[in-house]
ROTI-740617 format. One record per residue: residue number from 1; x, y, z of N, C-alpha, C, O, CB in turn. Coordinates in steps of 0.2 Angstrom, whole numbers. Atoms other than C-alpha are relative to their C-alpha. Glycine has a CB too. Example, Ala and Ser with C-alpha at 12.3 -4.5 7.8 and 13.67 -1.06 7.14 Angstrom:
<atoms>
     i      nx      ny      nz     cax     cay     caz      cx      cy      cz      ox      oy      oz     cbx     cby     cbz
     1       4      -6       0      62     -22      39       4       6       0       9       5       3      -5       0       6
     2      -4      -6      -1      68      -5      36      -4       5       3      -1      11       4       2       2      -7
</atoms>
This chain:
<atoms>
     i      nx      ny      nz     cax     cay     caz      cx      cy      cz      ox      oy      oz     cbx     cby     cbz
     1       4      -6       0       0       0       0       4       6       0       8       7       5      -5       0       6
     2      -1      -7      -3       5      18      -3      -1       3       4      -7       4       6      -1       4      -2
     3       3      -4      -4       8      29       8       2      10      -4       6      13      -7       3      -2       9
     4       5      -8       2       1      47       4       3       5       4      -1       7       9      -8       0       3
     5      -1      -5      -3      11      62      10      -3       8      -1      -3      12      -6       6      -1      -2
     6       3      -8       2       2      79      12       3       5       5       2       4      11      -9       0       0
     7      -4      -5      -7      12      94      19      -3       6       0      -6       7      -5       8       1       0
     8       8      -3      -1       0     107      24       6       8       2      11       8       6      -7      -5       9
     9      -4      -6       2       7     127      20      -7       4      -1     -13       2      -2       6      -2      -8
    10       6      -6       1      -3     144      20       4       4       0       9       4       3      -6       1       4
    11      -5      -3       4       4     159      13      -6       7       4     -12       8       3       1      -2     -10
    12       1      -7      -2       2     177      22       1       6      -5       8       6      -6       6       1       6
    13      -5      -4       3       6     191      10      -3       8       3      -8      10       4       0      -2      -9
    14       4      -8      -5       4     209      19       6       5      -6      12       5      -4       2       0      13
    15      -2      -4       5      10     221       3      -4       7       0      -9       8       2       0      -4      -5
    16       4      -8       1       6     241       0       1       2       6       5       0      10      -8       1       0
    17      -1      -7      -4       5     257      10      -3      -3       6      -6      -9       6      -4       6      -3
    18       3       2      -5       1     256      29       7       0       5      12       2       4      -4      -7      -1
    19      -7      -1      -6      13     252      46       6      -4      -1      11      -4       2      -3      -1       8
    20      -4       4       0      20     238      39       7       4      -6      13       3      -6      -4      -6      -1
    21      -5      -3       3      29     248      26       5       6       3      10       8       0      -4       3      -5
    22      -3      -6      -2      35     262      37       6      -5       2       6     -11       4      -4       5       6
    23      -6       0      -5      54     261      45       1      -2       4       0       3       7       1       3       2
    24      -1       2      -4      58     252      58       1       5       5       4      10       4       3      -3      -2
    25       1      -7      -7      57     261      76       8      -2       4      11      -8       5     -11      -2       8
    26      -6       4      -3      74     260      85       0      -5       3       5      -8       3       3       2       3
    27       2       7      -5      68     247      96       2      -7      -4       6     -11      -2      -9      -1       3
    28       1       3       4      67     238      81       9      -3      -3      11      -8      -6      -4       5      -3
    29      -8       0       3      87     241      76       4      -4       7       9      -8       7       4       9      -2
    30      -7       4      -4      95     233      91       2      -5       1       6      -6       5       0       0       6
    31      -1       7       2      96     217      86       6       0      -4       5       3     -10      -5      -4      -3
    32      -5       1       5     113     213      78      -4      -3      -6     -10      -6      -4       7      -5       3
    33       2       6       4     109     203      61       3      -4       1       0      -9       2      -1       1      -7
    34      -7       6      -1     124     193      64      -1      -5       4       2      -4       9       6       2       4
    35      -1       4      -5     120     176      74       3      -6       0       5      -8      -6      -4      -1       3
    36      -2      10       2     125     157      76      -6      -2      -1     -11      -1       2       4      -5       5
    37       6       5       4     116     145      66       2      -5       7       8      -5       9       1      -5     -11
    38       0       3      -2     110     133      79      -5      -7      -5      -7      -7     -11      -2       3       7
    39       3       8       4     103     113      74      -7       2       6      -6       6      10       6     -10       0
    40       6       4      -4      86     107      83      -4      -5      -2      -6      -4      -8      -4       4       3
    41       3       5       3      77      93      80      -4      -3       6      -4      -2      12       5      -4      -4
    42       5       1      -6      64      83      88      -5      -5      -6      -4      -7     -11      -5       8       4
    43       7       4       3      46      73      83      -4       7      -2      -3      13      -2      -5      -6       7
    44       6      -4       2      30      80      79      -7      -4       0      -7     -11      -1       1       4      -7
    45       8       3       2      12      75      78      -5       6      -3      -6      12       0      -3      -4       9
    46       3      -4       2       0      82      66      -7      -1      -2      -7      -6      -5       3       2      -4
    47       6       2       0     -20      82      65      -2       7      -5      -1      12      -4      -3      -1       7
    48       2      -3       3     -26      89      48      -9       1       1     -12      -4       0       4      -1      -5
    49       8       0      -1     -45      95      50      -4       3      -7      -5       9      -7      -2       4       6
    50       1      -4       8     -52      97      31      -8       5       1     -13       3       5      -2      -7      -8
    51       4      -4      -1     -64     112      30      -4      -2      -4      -4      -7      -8       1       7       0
    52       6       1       4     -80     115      21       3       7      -5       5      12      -2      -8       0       4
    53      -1      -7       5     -78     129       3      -4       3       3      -9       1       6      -2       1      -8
    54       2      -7      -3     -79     146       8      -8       2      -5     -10      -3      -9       7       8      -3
    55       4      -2       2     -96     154       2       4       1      -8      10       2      -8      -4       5       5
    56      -2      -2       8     -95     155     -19       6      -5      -2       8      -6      -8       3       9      -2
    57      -6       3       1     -80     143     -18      -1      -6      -2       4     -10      -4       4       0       5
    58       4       9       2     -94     126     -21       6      -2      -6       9       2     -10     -12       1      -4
    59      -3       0       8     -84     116     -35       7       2      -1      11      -1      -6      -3       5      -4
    60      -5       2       3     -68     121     -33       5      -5       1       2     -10       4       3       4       0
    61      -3       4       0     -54     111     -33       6       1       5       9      -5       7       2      -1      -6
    62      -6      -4      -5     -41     120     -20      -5      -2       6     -11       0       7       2      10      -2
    63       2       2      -5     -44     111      -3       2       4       4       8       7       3       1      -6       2
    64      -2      -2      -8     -44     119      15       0      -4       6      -5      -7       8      -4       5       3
    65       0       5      -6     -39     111      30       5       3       4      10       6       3       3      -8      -2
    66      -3      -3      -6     -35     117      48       6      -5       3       5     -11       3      -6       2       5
    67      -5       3      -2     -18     112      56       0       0       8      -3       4      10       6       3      -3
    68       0      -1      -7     -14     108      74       7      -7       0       7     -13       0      -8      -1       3
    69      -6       5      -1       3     101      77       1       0       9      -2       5      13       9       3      -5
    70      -4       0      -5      12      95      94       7      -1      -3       9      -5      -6      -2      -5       5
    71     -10       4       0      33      96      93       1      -2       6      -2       0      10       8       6      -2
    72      -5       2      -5      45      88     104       5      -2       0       6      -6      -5      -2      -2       3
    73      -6      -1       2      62      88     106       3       7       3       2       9       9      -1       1      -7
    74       0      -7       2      70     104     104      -3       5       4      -2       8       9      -2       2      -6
    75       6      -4       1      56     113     100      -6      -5       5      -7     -11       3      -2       1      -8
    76       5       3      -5      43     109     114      -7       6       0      -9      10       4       3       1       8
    77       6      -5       2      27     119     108      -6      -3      -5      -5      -9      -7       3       6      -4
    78       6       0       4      10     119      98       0       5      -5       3      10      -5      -5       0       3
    79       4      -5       9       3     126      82      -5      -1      -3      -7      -7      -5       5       1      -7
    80       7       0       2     -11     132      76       0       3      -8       3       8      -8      -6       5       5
    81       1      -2       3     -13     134      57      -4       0      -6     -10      -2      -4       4       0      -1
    82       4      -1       5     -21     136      39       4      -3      -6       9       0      -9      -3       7       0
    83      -1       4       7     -19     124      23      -2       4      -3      -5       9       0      -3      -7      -2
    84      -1       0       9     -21     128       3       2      -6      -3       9      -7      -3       5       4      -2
    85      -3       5       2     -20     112      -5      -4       1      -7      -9       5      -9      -2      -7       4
    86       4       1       6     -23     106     -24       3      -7      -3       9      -7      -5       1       6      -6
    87      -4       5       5     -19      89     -32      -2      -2      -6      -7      -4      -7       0      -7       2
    88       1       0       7     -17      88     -51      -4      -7       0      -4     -10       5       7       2      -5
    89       4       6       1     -27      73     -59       9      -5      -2       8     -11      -4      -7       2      -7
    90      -5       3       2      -7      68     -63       2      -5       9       6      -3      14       7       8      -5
    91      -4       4      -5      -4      54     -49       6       2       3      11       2      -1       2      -5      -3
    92      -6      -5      -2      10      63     -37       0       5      -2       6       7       0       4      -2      -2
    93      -1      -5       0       8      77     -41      -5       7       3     -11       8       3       1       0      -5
    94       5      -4      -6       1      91     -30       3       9       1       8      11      -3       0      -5      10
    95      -1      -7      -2       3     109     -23      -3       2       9      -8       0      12      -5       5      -6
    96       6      -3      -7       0     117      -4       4       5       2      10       5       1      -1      -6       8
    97      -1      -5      -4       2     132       4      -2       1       7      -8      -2       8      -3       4      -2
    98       1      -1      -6       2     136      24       5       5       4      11       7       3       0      -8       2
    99      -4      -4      -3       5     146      37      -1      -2       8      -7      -3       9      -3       8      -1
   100       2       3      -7       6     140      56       4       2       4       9       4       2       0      -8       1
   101      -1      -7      -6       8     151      74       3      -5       4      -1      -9       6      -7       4       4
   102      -3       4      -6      21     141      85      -1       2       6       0       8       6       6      -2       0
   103       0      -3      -4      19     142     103       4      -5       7       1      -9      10      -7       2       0
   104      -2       4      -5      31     135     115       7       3       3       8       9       4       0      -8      -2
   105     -10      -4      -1      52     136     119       2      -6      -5       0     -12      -6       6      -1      11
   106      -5       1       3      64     132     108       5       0       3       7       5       6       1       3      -3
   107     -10       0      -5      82     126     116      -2       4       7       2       8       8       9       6      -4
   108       2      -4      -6      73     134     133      -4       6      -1      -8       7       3       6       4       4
   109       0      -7       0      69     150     127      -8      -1      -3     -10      -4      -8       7       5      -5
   110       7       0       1      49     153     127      -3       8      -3      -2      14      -2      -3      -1       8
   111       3      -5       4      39     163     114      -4      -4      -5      -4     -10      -5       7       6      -3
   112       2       2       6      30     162      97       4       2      -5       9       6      -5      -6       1      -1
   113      -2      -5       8      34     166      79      -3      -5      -6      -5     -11      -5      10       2      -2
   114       5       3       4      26     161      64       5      -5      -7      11      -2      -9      -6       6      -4
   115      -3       3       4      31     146      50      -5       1      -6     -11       1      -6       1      -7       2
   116       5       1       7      26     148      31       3      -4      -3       9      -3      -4      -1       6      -5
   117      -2       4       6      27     133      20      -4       2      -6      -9       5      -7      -2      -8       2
   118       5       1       6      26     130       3       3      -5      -6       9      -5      -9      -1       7      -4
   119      -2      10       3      26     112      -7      -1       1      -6      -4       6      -9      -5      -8       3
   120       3       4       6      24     104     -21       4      -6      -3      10      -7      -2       0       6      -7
   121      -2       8       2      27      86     -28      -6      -2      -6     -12      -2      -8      -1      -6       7
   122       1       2       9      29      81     -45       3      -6       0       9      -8       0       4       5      -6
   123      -2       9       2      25      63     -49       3      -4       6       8      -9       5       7      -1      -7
   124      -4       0      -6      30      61     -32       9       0       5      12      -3      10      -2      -3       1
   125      -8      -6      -3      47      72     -30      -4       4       3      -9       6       1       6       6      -7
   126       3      -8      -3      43      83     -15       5       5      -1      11       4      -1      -3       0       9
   127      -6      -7       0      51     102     -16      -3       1       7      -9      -1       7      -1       8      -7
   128       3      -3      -5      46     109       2       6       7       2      12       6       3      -1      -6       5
   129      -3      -8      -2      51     128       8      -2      -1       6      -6      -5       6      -4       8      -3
   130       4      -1      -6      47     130      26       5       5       6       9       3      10      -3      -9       4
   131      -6      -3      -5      55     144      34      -4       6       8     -10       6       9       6       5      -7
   132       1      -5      -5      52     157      49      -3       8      -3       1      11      -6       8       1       5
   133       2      -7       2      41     174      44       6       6       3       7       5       9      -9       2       2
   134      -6      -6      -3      55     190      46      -5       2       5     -11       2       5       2       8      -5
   135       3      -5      -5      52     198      64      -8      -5       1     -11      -3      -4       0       9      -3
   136       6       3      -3      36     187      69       2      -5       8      -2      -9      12      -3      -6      -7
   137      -1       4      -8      47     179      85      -2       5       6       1      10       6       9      -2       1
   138       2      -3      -8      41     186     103       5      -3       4      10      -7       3      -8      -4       3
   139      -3       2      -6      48     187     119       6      -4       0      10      -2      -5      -5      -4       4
   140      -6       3       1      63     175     121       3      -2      -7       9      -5      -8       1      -4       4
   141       0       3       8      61     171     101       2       7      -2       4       5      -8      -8      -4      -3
   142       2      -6       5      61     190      94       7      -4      -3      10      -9      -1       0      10       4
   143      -5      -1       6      74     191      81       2      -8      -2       8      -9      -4       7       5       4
   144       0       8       2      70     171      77       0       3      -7      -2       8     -10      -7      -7       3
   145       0       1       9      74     167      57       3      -9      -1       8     -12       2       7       7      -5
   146      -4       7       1      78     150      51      -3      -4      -5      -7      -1     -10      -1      -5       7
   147       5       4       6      71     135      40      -1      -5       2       3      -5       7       2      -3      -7
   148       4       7      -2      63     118      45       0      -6      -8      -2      -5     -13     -10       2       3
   149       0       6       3      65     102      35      -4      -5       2      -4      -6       8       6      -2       1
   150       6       5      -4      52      88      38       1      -6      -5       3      -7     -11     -10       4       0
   151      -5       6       1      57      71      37      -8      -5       0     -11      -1       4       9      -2       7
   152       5       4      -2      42      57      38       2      -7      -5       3      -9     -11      -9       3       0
   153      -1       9       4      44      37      37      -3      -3       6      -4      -1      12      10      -4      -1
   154       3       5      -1      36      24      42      -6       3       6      -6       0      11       5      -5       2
   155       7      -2      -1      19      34      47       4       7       7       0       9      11      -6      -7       3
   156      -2      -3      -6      30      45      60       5       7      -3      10       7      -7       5      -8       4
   157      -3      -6       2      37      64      58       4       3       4       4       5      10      -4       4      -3
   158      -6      -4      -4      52      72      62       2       6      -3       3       6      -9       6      -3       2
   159      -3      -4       3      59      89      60       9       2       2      11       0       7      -5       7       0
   160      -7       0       0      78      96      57      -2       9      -1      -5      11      -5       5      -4      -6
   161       2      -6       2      77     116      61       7       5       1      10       6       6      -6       2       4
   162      -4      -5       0      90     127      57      -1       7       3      -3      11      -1       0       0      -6
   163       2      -6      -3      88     142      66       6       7       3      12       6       5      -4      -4       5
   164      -8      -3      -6      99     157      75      -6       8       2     -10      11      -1      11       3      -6
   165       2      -6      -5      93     172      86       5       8       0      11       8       2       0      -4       9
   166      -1      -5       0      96     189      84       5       4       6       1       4      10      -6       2      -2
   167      -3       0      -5     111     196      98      -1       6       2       2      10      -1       6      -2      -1
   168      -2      -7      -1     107     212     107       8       3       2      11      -2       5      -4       1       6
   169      -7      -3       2     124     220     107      -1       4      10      -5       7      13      -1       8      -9
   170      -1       0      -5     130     222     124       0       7       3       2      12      -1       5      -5       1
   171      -1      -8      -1     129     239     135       6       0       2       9      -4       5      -4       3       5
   172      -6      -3       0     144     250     135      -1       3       8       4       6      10       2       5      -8
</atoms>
């Protein structure tokens, strides 16, 4: 029997005029960009919940399904997110978009910040993106950036996360 990989991605795009376009406030600058790439890794467990088409959406073909992961490891947290799926009528082949709100600690350190995936598998080659949104880390996470790798065999998932934290610059 096949098994059936579906990796679940939702896509934020926040573009145009407004606060996000303005300058950064100094608070904003004290973060070196410079840090060390740390590794983390760990399990996961993931429950996809498929929605019902938005009003006018009857018919299409582009699925929604809510996310809810547990990590552990590492990363010791939850997340709550939102699918975009499509599978072509070509066997293996597919598309997804997602965005999901982590909420726990990393290596100790307690906060959120947000993951955007984005897949696709051709003929079943997967491509998968899945990295950290700029500036979306809190509290002991601010100045989080990184990428996530997601690994699954034998019905069981693990991730590999690349990651490094922004260094406030010590007082003089």
């Amino acid at each position: 029997m096949k098994t059936r990989v579906a990796v679940v991605f939702a896509v934020c795009v926040c573009f145009g005029p407004g606060p996000r376009a303005q300058i950064p406030s100094p608070e904003h600058q004290i973060m070196k960009e410079t840090a060390m790439t740390t590794t983390a890794s760990g399990s996961f467990e993931v429950k996809l919940t498929p929605q019902p088409p938005d009003a006018g959406q009857e018919g299409s073909t582009v699925g929604r399904m809510l996310i809810d992961k547990q990590f552990h490891g590492d990363l010791e947290a939850v997340s709550k997110g939102q699918m975009l799926a499509f599978r072509s009528a070509v066997e293996g082949s597919a598309g997804y978009v997602a965005i999901e709100e982590v909420s726990g600690t990393l290596s100790g350190r307690r906060g959120t910040f947000v993951l955007q995936h984005s897949g696709t598998m051709t003929r079943g080659e997967p491509h998968l993106s899945l990295h950290v949104v700029p500036d979306s880390g809190t509290d002991q996470l601010a100045g989080l950036s990184g990428s996530m790798s997601i690994d699954i065999r034998d019905g069981g998932h693990s991730y590999t996360f690349e990651y490094s934290l922004a260094v406030e610059p010590a007082d003089d």
